[in-house]
C-alpha positions in Angstrom: 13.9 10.3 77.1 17.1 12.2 76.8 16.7 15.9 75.8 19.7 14.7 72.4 17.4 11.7 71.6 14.2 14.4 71.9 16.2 16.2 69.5 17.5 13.8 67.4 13.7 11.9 66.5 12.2 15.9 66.3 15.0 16.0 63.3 14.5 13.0 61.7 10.3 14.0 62.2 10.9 17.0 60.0 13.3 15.6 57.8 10.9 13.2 56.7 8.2 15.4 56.4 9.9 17.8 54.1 11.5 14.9 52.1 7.4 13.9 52.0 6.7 17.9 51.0 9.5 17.9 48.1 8.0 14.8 46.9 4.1 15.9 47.1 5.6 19.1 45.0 7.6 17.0 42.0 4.7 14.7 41.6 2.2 18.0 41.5 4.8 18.9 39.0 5.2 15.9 37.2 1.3 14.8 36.8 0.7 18.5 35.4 3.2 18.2 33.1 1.9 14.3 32.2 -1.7 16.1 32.0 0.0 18.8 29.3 1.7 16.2 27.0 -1.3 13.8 27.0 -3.5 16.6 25.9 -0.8 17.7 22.8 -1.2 14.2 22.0 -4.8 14.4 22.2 -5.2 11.2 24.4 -6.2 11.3 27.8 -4.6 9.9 31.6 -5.6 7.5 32.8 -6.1 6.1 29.1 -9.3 4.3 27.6 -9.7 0.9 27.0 -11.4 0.1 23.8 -12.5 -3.8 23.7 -14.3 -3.4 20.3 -14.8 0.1 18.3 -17.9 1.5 16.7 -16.8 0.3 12.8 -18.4 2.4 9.7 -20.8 0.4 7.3 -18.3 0.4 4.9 -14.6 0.0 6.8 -11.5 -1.2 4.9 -10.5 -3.4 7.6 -13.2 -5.6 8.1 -13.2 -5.9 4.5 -9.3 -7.3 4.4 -10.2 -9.6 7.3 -13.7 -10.9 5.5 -10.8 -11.7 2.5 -8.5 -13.2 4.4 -9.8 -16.6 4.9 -11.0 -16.9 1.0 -6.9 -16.7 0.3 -6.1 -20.4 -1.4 -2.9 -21.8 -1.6 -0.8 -18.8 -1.2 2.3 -20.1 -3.5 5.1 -18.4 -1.3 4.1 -20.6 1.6 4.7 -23.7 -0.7 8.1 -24.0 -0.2 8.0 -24.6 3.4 6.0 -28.4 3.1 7.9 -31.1 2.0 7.9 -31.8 -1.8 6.2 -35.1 -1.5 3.5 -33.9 0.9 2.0 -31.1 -1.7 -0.4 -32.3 -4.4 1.3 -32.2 -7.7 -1.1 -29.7 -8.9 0.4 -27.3 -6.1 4.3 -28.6 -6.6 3.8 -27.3 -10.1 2.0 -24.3 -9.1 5.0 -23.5 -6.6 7.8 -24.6 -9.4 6.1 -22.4 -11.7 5.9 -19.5 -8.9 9.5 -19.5 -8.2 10.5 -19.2 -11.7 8.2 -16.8 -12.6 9.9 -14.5 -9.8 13.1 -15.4 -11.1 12.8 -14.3 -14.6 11.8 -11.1 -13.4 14.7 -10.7 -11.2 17.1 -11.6 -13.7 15.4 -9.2 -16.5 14.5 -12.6 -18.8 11.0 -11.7 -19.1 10.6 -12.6 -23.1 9.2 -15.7 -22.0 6.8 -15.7 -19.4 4.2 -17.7 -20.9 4.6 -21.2 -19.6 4.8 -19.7 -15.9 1.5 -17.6 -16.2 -0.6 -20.8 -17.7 0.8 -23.0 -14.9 -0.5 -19.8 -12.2 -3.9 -18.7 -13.9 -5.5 -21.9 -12.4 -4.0 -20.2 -9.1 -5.9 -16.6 -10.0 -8.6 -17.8 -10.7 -9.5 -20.2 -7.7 -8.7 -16.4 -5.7 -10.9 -14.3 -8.4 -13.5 -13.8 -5.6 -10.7 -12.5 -2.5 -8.8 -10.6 -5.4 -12.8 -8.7 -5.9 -12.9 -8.3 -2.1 -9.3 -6.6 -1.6 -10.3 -4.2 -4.6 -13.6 -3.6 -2.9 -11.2 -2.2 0.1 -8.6 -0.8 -1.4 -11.9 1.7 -2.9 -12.6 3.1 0.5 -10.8 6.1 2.5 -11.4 4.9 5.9 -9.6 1.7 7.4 -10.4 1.7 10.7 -8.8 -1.1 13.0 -10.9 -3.2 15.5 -8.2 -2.9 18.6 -6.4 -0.7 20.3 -6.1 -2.0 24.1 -2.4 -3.3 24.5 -3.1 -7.0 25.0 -4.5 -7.7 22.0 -2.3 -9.0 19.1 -2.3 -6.8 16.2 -5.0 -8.8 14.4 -5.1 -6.9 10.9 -1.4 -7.3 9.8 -2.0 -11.1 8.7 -4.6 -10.1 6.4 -2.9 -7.1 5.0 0.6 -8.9 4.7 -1.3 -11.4 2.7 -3.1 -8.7 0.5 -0.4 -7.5 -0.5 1.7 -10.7 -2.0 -2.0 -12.0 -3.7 -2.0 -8.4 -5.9 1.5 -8.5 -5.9 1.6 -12.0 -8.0 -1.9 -10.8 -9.7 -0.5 -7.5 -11.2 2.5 -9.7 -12.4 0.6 -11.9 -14.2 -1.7 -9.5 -15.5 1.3 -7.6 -16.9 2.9 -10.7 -18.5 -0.6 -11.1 -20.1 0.2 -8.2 -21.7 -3.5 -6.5 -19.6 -1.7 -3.3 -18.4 -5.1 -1.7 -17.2 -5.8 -4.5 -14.9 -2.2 -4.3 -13.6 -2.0 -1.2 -13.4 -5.1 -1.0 -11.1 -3.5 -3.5 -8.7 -0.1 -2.4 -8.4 -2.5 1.1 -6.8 -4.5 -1.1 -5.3 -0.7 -2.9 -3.4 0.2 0.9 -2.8 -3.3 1.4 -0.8 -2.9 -1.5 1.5 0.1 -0.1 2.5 -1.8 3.1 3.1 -4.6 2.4 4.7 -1.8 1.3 7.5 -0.9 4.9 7.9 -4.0 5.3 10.1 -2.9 2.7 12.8 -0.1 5.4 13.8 1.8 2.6 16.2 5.4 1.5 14.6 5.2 -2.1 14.3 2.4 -1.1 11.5 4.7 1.4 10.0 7.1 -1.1 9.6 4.8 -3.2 8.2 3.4 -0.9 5.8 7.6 -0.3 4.9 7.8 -3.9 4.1 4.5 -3.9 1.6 5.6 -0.8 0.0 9.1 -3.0 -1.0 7.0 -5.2 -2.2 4.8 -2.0 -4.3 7.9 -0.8 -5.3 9.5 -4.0 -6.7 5.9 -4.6 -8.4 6.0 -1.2 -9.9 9.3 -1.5 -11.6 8.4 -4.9 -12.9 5.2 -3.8 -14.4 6.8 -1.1 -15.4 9.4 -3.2 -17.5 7.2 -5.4 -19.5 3.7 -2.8 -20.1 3.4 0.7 -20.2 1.6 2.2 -17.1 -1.8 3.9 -18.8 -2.4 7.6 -18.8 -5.7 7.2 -16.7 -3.4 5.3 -14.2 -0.5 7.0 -13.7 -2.0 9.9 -11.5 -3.7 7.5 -8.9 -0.5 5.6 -8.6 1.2 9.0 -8.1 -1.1 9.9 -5.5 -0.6 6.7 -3.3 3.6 7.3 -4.1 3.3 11.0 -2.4 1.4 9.3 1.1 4.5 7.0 1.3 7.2 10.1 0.0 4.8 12.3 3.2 7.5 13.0 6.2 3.9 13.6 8.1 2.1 10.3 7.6 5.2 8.7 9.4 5.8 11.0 12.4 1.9 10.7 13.5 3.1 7.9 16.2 -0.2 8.4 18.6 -0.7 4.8 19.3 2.3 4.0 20.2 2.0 6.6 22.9 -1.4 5.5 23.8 0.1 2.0 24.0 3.0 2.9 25.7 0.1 4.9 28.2 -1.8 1.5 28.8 1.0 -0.5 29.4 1.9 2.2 32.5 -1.3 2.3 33.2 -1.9 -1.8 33.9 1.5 -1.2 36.2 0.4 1.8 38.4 -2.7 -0.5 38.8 -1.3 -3.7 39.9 -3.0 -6.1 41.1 -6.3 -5.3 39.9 -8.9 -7.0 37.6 -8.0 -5.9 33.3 -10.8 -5.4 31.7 -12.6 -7.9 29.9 -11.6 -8.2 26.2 -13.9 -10.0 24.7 -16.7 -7.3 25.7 -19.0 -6.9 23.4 -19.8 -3.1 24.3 -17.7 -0.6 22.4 -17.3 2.3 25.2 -14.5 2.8 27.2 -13.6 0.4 30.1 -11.2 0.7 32.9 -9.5 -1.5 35.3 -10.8 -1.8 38.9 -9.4 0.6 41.4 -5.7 0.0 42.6 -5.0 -0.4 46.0 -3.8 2.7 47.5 -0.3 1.6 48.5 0.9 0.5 45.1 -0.4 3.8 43.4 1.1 5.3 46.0 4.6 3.3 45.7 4.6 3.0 41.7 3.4 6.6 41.1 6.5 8.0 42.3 8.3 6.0 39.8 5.9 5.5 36.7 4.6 8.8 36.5 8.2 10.2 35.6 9.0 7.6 33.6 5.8 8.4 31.3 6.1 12.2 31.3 10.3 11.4 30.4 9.0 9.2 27.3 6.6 11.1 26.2 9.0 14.2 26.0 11.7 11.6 23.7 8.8 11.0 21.7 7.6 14.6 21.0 10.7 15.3 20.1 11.0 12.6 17.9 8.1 12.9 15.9 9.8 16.6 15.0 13.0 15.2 14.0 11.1 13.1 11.9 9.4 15.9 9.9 12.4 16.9 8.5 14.4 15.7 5.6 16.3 12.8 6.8 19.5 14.2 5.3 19.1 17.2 8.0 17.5 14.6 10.9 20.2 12.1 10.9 22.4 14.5 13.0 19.5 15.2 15.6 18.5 11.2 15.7 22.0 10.4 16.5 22.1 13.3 19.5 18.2 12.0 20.3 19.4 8.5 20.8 22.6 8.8 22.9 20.6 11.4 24.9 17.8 8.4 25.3 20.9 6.0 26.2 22.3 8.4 28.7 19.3 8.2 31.0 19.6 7.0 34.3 18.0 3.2 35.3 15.2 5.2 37.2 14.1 6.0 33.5 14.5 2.5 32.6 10.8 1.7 31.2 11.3 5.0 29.3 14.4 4.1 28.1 13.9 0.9 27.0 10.8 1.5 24.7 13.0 4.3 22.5 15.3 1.8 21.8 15.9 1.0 18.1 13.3 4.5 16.9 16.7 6.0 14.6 16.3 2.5 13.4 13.1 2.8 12.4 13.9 6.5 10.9 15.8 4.9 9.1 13.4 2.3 7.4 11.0 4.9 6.9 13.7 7.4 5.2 14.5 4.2 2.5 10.9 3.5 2.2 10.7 7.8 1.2 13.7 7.0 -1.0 11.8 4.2 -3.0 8.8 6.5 -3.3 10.3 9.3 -4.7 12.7 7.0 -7.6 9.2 5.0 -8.2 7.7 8.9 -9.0 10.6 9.7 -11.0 11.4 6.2 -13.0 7.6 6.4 -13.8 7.8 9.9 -14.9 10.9 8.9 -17.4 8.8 5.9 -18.8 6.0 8.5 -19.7 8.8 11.0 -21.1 10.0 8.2 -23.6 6.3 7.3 -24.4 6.1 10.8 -25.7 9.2 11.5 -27.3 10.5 8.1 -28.0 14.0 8.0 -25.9 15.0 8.7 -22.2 16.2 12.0 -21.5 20.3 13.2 -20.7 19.4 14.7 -17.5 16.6 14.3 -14.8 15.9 18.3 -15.1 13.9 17.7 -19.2 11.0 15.9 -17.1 10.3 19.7 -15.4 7.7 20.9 -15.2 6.0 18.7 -18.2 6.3 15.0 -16.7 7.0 15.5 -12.5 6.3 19.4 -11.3 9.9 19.1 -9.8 13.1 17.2 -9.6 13.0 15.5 -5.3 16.0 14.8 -4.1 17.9 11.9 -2.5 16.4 11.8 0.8 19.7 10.7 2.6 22.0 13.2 0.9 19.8 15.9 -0.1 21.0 16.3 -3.4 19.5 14.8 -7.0 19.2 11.1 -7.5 22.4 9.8 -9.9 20.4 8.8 -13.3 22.2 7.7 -16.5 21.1 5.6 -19.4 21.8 2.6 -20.4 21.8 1.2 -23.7 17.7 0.9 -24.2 17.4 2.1 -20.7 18.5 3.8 -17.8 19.4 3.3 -13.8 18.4 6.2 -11.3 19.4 5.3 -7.5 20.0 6.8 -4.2 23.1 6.4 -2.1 21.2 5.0 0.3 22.2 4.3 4.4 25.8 4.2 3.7 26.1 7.2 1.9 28.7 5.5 -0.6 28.1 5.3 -4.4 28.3 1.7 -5.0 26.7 2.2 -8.4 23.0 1.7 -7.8 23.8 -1.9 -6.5 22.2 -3.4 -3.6 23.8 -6.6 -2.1 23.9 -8.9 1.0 26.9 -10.7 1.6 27.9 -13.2 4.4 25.4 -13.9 7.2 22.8 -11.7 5.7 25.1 -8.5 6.2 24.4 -6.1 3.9 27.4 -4.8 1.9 26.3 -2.4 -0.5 22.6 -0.5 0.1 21.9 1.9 -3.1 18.2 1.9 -3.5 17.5 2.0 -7.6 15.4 1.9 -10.3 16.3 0.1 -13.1 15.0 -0.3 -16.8 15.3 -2.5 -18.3 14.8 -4.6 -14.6 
């Protein structure tokens, strides 16, 4: 061999074993650094796999799935059978349903008598699930039964459902003129959205967002037609702070953990997943890789996780401040996410639509805080027989201060009118389109001001 070609192979040699060197040094780098941010999140690498977990006695959860299947005729899924194919028990039930939603929307709620005969056969075929979902909403802990990536999210059914049974109960109650009993399940709507909190993974954040519309709607409805009782309107007050809490929405753990497992299952491939059906609750792990895929995928999945986990960190922070301030850092945070390069793409791709989801979570804040302070002015005319001229006569007596608009960071607009009054946020758009909220053409919405209204 040629003393150039000796030369030219002892070049290549070393090349390649420095480019192998530089390599061995930013994965040393990188798995320390994935080793750091996993502990701050306080989950580990590789991640468990629960099949099952170790419930308490009493456990929230298992309570809401033992109620689901006792749920009868749920009247919003009427609608979607033909007319002719429901028993005319039920197509009255369901006529009766809808306009017994409608009066409320349109504020025509002198009347509500002939609607809540034609739904009390309804109540009372669900007395015994309505006894279970209070028995739940009683406990602290809600623990859920999964959390390895394959499995569906099993408790949002029942919890969905929950919520739109006490939802049409509390109404009824309320048109009954019983404001205890609905009272105690418009807190009890607020807890099932709650008890969510503790999953800490976004799809049942956004859940819990969509049940707390429906608490909030309740609320103000209630509201409307019978007095919220003094012994009531602390609990309910309580619950409204968890959802108005910037902390219980930046807690997004699962999600890393799933994001973790999903990685995980890739750096792995082909290998046997773990059996989930197992009946044992300790952690379980898939079989070994073989070495040349870890060796091949960790160069690219390892950086990818450490990359995502960094966006997320930094998200949850953003998040913990008032929205009016993180709007500014969620826009930078996003078109920094877009920016990266396709090497990041796994990364990438699961922070898409997170200022979204800010965003949802920062009107579902908003609804708390008018819900604290249109409850707070119902109690202030209970007392002194009129609404006051300004927001500030409810200090410190009726609310201990005045919270502002969480997308502008100044005070709610309120003003009375006639018997009542109207307190809303500018919402999303920032515009003042006088506390109206409207969708126009193809579902677009065209005016977003989150309100309260009295009368509804």
């Amino acid at each position: 061999m040629r003393r150039g070609s000796r030369i030219a192979l002892t070049t290549i040699g070393l090349l390649i074993l420095v480019l192998i060197f530089a390599v061995w040094i930013r994965q040393t780098i990188v798995s320390r650094r994935l080793e750091e941010l996993v502990a701050e999140a306080g989950l580990t690498w590789p991640p468990q796999y629960h099949t099952t977990v170790i419930f308490d006695e009493r456990n929230a959860a298992t309570i809401y799935n033992d109620a689901f299947p006792m749920i009868e005729d749920i009247p919003y899924l009427w609608p979607a059978y033909e007319a002719d194919q429901q028993p005319e028990d039920s197509r009255r039930e369901a006529a009766a349903y809808e306009s017994f939603l409608d009066k409320f929307e349109n504020n025509e709620t002198d009347n509500l008598a002939p609607e809540v005969d034609a739904l009390r056969p309804w109540l009372d075929r669900n007395e015994d699930a309505i006894a279970l979902l209070l028995e739940a909403v009683e406990i602290d802990r809600c623990r859920f039964p999964y959390d390895f990536v394959f499995e569906d999210e099993q408790h949002l059914s029942p919890m969905r459902d929950a919520a739109r049974i006490l939802r049409l109960a509390a109404l009824i109650s309320a048109a009954d003129g019983d404001a205890p009993r609905a009272s105690e399940l418009s807190w009890a709507l607020l807890r099932v959205g709650n008890h969510l909190q503790e999953d800490t993974v976004v799809i049942s954040n956004l859940v819990r967002c969509a049940i707390f519309s429906l608490s909030y709607s309740t609320l103000n409805d209630v509201a409307s037609i019978a007095p919220i009782p003094a012994d009531w309107r602390k609990p309910i007050d309580d619950e409204l702070l968890r959802y108005s809490d910037l902390n219980s929405w930046a807690d997004l753990r699962k999600e890393k953990l799933f994001f973790l497992q999903g990685m995980h299952i890739l750096l792995a491939w082909p290998t046997e997943m773990p059996e989930t059906a197992s009946p044992s609750p300790s952690p379980v792990q898939p079989s070994p890789p073989r070495l040349r895929f870890k060796l091949l995928l960790g160069v690219w999945i390892k950086p990818n996780i450490v990359k995502h986990l960094e966006f997320m960190d930094e998200f949850e922070t953003i998040c913990r401040e008032p929205y009016w301030e993180a709007q500014p850092k969620l826009i930078r945070w996003e078109a920094e996410a877009a920016e990266l390069p396709r090497f990041y793409a796994p990364a990438s791709t699961m922070l898409e639509a997170m200022t979204r989801y800010a965003e949802r979570v920062a009107m579902t804040q908003t609804k708390a805080v008018a819900a604290r302070l249109g409850l707070a002015l119902a109690v202030y005319k209970q007392q002194t027989g009129s609404y006051p001229d300004d927001l500030a006569a409810l200090v410190p007596h009726f609310i201990g201060e005045i919270p502002l608009d969480p997308f502008t960071g100044n005070p709610f607009i309120y003003r009375t009118e006639g018997v009542g009054f109207i307190l809303y946020s500018l919402g999303p758009n920032l515009t003042d389109d006088g506390g109206i909220y409207l969708r126009g053409k193809r579902n677009q919405i065209e005016k977003d001001d989150i309100s309260w209204r009295v009368p509804r």
